[in-house]
Backbone bond lengths (Angstrom), bond angles and torsions (degrees), N, CA, C in turn:
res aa  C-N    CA-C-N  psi(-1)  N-CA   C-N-CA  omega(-1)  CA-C   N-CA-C  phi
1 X - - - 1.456 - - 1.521 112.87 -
2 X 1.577 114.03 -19.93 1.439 106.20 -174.03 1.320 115.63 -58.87
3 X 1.237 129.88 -46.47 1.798 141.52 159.26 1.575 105.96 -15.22
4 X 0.986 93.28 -64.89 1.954 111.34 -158.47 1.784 103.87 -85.62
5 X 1.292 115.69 -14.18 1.584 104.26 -179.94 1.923 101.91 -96.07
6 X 1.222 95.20 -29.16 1.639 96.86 -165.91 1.684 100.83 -108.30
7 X 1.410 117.71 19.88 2.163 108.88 109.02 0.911 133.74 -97.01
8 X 1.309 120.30 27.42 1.516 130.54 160.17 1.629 98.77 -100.72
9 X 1.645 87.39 174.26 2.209 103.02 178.98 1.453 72.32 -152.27
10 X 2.086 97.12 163.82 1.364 122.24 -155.41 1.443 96.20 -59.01
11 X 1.314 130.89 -38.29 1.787 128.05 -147.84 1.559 84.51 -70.13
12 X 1.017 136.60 -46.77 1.620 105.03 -153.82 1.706 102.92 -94.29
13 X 1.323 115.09 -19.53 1.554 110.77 -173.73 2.350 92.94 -71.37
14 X 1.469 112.57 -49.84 1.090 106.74 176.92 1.936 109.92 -40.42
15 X 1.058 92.45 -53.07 1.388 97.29 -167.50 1.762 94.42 -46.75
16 X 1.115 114.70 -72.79 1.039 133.20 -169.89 1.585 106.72 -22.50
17 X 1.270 118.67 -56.69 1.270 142.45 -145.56 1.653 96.36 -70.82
18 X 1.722 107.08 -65.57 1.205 125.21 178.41 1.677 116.22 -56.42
19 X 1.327 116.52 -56.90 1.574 119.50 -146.33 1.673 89.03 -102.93
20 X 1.251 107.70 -20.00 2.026 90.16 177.76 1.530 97.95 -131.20
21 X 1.650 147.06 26.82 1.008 129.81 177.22 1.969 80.75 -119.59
22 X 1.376 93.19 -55.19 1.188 108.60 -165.57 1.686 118.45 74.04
23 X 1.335 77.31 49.89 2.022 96.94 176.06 1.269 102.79 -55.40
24 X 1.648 129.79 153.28 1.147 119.72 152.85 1.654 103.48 -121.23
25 X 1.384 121.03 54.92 1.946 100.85 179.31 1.457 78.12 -146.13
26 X 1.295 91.24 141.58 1.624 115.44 173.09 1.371 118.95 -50.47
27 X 1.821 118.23 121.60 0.996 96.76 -171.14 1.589 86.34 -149.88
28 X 1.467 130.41 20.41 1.242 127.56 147.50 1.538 141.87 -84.44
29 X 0.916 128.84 74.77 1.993 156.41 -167.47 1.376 77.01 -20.13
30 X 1.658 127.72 140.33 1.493 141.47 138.70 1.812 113.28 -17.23
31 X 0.878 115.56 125.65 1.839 130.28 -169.43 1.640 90.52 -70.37
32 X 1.531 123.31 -38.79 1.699 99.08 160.89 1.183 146.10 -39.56
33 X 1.564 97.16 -33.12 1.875 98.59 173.07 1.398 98.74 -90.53
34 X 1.337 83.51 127.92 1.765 102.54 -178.74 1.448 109.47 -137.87
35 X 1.542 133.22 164.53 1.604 121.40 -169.02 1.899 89.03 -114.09
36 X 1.709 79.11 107.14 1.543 94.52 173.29 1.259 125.26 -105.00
37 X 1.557 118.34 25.76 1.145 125.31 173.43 1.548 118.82 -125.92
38 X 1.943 125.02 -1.40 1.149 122.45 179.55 1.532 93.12 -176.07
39 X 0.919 111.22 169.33 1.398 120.45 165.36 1.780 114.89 -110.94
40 X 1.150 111.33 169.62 1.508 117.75 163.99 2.240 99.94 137.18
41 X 0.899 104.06 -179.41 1.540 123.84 -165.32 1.703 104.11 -124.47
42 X 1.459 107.26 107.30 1.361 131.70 171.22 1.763 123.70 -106.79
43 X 1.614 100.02 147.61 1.666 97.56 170.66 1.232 96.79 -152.32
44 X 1.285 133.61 147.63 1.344 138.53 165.16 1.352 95.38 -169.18
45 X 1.748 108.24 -163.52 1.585 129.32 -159.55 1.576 90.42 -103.03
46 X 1.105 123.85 137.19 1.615 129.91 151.44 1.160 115.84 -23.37
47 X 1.978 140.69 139.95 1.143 103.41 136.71 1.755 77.27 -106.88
48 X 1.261 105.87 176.22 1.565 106.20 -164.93 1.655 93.73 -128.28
49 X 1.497 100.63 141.60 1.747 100.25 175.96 1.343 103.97 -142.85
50 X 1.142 103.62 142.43 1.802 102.23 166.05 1.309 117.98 -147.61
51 X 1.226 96.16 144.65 1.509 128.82 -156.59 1.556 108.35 -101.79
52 X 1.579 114.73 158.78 1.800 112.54 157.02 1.131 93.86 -175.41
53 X 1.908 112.45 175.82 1.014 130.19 -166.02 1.630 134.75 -54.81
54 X 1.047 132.71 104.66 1.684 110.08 -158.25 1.891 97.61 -59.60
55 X 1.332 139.78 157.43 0.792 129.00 -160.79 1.826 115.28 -119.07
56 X 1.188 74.22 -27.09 1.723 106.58 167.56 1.877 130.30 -134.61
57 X 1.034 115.54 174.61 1.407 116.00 169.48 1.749 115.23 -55.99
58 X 1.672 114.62 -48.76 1.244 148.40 -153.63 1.228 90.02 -62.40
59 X 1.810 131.76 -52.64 1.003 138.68 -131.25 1.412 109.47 -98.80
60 X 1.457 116.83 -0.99 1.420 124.98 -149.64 1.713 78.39 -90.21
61 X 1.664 103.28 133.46 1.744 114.02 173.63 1.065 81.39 -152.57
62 X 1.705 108.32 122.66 1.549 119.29 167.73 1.777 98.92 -100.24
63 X 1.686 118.58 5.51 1.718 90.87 -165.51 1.541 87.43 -83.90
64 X 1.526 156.24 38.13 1.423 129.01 -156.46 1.947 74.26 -115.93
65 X 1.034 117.40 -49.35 1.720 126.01 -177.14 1.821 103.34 -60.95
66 X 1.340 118.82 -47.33 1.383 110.11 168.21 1.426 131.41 -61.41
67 X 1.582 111.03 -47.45 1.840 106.91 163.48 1.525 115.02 -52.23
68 X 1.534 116.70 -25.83 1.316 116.28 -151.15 1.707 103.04 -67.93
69 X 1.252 109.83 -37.31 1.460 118.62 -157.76 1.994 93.22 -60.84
70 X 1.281 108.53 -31.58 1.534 107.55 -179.36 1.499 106.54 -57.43
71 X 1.191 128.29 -19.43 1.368 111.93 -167.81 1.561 104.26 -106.41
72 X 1.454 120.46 -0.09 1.231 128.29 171.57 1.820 115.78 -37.28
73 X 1.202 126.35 165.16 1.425 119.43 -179.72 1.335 111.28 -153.75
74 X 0.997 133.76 179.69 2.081 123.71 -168.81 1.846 89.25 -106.21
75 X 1.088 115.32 134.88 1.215 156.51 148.27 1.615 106.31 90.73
76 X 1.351 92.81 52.09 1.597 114.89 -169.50 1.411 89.15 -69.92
77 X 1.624 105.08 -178.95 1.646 120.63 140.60 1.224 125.92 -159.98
78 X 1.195 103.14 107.25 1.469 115.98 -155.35 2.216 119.08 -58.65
79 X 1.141 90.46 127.26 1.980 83.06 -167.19 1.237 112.90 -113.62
80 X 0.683 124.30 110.03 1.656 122.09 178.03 1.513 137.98 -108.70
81 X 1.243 109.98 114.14 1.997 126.34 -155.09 1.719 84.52 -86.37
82 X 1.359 113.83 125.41 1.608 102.32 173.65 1.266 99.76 -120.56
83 X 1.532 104.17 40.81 1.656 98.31 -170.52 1.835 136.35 36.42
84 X 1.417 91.01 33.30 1.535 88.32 172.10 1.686 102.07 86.45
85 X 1.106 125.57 -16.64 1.390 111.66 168.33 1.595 136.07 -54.73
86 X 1.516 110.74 124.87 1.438 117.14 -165.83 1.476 117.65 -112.91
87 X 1.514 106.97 7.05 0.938 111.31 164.54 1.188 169.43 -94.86
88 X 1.420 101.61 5.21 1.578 118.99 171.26 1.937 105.63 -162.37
89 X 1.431 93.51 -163.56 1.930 93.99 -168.65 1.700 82.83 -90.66
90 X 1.503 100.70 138.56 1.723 107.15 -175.84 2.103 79.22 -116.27
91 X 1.147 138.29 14.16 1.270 126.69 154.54 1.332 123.55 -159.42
92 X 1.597 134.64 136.60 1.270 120.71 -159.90 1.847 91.30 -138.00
93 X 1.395 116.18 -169.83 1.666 125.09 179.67 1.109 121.70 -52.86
94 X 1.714 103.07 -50.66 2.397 105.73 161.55 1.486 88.53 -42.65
95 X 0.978 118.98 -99.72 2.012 124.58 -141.43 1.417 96.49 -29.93
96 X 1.332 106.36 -53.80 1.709 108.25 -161.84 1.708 101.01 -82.75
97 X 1.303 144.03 28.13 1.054 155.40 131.58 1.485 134.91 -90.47
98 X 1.793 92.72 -24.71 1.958 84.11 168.93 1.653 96.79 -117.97
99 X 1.496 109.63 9.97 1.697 92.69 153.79 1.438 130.13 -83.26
100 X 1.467 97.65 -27.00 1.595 109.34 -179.46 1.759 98.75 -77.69
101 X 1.208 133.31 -39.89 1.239 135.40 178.45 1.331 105.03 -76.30
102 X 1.434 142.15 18.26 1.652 127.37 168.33 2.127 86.20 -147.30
103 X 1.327 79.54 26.01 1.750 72.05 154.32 1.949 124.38 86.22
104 X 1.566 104.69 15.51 1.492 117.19 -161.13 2.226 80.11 -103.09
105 X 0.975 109.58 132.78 1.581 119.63 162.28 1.949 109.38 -86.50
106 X 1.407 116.16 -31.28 1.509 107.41 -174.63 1.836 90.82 -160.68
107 X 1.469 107.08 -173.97 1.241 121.21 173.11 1.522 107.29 -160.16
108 X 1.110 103.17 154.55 1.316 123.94 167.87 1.451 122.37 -137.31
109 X 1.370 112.35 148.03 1.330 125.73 -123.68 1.460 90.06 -155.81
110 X 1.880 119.22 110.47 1.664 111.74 148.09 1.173 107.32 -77.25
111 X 1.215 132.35 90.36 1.067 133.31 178.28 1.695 122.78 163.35
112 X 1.668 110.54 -148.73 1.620 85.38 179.49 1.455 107.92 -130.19
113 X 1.040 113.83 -169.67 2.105 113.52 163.55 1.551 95.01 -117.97
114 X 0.874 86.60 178.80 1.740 131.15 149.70 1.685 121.12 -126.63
115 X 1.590 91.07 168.13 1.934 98.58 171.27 1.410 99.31 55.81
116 X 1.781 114.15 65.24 1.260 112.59 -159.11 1.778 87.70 -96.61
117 X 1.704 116.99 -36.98 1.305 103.29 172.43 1.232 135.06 -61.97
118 X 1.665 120.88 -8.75 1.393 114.44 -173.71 1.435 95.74 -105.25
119 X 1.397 139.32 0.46 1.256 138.11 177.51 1.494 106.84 -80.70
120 X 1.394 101.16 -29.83 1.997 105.31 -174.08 0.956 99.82 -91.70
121 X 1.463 139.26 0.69 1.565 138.98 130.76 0.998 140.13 -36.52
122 X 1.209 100.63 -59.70 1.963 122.07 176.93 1.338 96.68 -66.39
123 X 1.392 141.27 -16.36 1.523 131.53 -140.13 1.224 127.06 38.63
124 X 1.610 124.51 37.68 1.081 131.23 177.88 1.327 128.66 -95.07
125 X 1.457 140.16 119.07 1.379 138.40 -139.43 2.003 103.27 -111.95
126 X 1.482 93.35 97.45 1.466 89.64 175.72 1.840 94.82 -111.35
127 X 1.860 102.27 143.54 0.855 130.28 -169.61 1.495 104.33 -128.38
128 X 1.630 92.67 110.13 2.246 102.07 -159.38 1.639 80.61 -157.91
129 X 1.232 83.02 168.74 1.932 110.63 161.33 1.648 123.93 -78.12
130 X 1.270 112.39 2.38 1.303 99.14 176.20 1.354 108.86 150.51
131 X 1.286 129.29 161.76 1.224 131.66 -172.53 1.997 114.73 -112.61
132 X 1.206 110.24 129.17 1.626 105.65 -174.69 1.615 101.65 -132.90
133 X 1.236 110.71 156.36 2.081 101.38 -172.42 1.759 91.69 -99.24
134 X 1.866 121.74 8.25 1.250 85.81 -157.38 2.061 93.11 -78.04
135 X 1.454 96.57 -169.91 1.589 99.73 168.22 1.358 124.77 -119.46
136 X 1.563 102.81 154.53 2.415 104.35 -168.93 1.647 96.51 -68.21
137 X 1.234 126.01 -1.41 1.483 104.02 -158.71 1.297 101.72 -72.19
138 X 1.082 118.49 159.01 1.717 150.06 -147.91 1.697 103.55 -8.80
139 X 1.630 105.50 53.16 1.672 112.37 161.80 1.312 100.79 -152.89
140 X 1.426 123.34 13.46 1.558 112.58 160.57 1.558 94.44 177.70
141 X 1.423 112.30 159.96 1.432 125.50 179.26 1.398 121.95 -170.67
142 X 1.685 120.08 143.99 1.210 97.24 161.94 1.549 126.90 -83.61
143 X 2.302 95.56 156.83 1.437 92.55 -159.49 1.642 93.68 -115.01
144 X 1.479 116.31 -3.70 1.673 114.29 -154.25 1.542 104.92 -153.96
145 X 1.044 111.71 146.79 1.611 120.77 -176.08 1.525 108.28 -124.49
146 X 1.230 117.73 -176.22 1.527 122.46 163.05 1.043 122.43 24.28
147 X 1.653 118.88 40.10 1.340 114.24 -156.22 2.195 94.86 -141.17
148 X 1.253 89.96 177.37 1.840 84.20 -179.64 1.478 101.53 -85.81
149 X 1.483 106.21 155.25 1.639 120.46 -159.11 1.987 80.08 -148.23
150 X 1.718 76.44 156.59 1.950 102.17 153.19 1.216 116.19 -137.37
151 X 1.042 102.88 148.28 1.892 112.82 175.16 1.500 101.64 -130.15
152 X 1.690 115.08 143.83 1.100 124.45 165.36 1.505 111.54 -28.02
153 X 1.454 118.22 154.52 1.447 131.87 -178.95 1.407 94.67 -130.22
154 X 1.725 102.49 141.48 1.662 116.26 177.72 1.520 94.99 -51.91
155 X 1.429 98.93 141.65 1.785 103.30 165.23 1.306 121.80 76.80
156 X 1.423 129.86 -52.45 1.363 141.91 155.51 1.502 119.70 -177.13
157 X 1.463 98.80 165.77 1.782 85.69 -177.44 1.344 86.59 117.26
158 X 1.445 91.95 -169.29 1.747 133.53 157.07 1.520 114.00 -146.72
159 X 0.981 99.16 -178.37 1.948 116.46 -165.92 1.616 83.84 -135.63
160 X 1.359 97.74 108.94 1.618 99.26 154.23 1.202 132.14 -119.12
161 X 1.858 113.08 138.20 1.415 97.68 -165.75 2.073 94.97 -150.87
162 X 1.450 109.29 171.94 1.160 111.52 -160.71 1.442 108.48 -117.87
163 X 1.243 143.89 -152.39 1.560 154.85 173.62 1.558 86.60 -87.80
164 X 1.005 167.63 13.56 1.293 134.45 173.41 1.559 102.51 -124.79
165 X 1.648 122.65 -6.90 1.257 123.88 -155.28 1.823 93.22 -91.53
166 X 1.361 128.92 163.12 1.711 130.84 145.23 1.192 126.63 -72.52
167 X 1.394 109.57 158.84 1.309 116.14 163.63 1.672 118.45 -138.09
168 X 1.193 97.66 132.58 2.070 117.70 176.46 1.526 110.65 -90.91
169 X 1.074 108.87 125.92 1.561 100.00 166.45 1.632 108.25 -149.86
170 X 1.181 111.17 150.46 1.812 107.13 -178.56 1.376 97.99 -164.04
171 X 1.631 132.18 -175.23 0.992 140.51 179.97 1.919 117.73 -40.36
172 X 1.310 100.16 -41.51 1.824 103.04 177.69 1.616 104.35 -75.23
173 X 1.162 123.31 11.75 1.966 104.43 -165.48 1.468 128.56 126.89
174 X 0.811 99.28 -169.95 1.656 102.96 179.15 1.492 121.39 -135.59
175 X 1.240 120.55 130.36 1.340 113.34 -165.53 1.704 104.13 -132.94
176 X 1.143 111.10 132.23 1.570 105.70 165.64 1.143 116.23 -123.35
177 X 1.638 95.03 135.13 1.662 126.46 -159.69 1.772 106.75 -102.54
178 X 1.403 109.42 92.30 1.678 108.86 -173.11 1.328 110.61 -64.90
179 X 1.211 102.23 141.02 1.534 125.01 -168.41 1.842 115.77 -42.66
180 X 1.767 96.47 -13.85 1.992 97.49 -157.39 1.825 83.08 -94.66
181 X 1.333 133.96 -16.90 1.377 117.33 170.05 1.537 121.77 -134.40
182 X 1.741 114.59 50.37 1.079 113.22 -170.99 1.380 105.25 -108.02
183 X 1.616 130.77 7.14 1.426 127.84 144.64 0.927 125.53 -59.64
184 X 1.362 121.86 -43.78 1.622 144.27 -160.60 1.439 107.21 -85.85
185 X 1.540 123.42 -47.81 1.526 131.50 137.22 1.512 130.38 -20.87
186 X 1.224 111.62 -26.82 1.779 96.44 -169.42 1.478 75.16 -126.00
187 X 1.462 144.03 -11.88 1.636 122.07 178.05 1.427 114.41 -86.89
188 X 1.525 102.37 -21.39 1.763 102.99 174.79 1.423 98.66 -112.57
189 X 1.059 119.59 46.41 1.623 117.54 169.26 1.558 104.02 -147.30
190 X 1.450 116.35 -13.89 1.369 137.78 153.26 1.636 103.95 -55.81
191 X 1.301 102.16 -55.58 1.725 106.68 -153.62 1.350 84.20 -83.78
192 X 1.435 150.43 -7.93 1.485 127.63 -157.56 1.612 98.93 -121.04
193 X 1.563 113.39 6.50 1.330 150.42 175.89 1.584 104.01 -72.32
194 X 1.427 105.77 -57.90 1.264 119.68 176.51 1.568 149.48 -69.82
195 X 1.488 80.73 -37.63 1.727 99.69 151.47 1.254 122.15 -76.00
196 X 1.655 123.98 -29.10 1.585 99.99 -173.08 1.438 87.09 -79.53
197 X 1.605 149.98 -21.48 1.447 113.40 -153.44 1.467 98.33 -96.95
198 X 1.752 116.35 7.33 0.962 104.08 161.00 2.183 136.10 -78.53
199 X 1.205 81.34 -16.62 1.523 111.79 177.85 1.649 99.21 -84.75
200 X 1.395 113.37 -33.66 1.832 98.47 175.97 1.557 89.37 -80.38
201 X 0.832 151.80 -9.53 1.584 146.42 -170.75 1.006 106.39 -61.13
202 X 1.803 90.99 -76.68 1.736 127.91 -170.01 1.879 101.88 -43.34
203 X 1.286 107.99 -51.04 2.051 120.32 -168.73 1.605 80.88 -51.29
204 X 1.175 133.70 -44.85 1.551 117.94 -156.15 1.814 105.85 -58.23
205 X 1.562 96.67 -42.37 1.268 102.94 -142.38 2.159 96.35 -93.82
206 X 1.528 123.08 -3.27 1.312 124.92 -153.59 1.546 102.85 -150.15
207 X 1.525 93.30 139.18 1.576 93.51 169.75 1.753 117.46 -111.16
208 X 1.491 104.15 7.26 1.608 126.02 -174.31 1.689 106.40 -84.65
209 X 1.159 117.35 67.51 1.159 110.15 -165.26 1.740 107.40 -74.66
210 X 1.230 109.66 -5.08 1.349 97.75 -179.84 1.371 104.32 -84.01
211 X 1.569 136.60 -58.53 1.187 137.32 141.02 1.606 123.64 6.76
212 X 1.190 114.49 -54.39 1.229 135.07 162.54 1.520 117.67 -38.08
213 X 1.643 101.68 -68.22 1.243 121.81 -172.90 1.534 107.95 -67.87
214 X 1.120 126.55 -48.31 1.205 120.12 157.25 1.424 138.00 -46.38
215 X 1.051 94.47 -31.48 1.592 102.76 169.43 1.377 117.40 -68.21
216 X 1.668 106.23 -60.80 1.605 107.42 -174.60 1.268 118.63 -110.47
217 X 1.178 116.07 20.15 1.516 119.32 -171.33 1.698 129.07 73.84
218 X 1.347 92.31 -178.13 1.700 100.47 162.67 1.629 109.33 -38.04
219 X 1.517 117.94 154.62 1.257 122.96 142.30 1.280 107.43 -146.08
């Protein structure tokens, strides 16, 4: 499916989702996470991580982030729930160097990075709220992998999703596409692919836009 989702962008898979799946579970990521380090259009499988506050000195275990990279996979995308933490960079150029090297294409992040110039180096596309230089050491860490996570939801809520679900992301946002309708997702978001570039066609050739609309419908 990776081929066929990433010539699509969010407007028509949303569309898709809503007006011909008629999903009802949140599955639009908060409009804060945005990819502030590159542009381009991604899809792959979750790997899912979650993070929280270290609470003490005692508690600080960096091996849970070092095994993790073993379970990494090629055309991953690495996601990370930091439980709402606002307090420091929960990803910097290491992470986003041995994610892209064990097989992650982008990440997303409630939360922020750092080392935002050496990341737009690598061409590596992290999608967070913002960039801060401070560091997680012994005030946050990850504690869990492959496991179920939430991320803010546009508007309110959260979007919850697990290791088996996808994720879309491109210039409009980030969207995750659960695994029980992500065939049905890229075939009616394929076909709704086709009509709008038929409507950018048609604008070349007509100034009857109602005509238009009648012809091919909504877009």
């Amino acid at each position: 499916m990776i081929e066929d989702f990433e010539k699509l962008y969010a407007g028509v898979i949303y569309d898709a989702i809503i007006f011909d799946i008629k999903y009802d579970k949140n599955f639009v990521v908060d409009k804060n996470i945005q990819n502030i380090t590159s542009s381009g259009t991604f899809f792959g499988r979750a790997f899912t991580c979650l993070g929280q506050e270290v609470e003490s000195e005692k508690d600080v275990n960096d091996l849970v982030r070092i095994e993790m990279f073993k379970e990494f996979f090629e055309n991953s995308i690495q996601v990370i729930d930091t439980s709402s933490d606002k307090s420091v960079a929960h990803f910097g150029d290491i992470s986003g160097k041995l994610a892209k090297k064990f097989g992650s294409k982008a990440v997303v992040v409630d939360g922020y990075t750092r080392d935002v110039d050496i990341i737009k180096q690598d061409k590596f596309s992290v999608f967070c709220k913002g960039a801060t230089p401070i560091d997680a050491y012994k005030k946050w860490q990850i504690v869990d992998y492959k496991c179920d996570i939430k991320l803010p939801a546009m508007n309110k809520g959260f979007v919850r999703l697990n290791a088996e679900d996808y994720i879309f992301a491109d210039g409009d946002g980030v969207l995750v596409i659960h695994k029980e309708i992500a065939q049905d997702v890229v075939r009616l978001a394929t076909k709704r692919l086709h009509s709008e570039n038929l409507v950018r066609e048609e604008i070349k050739n007509t100034n009857d836009i109602m005509s238009l609309y009648k012809k091919i419908g909504r877009w």
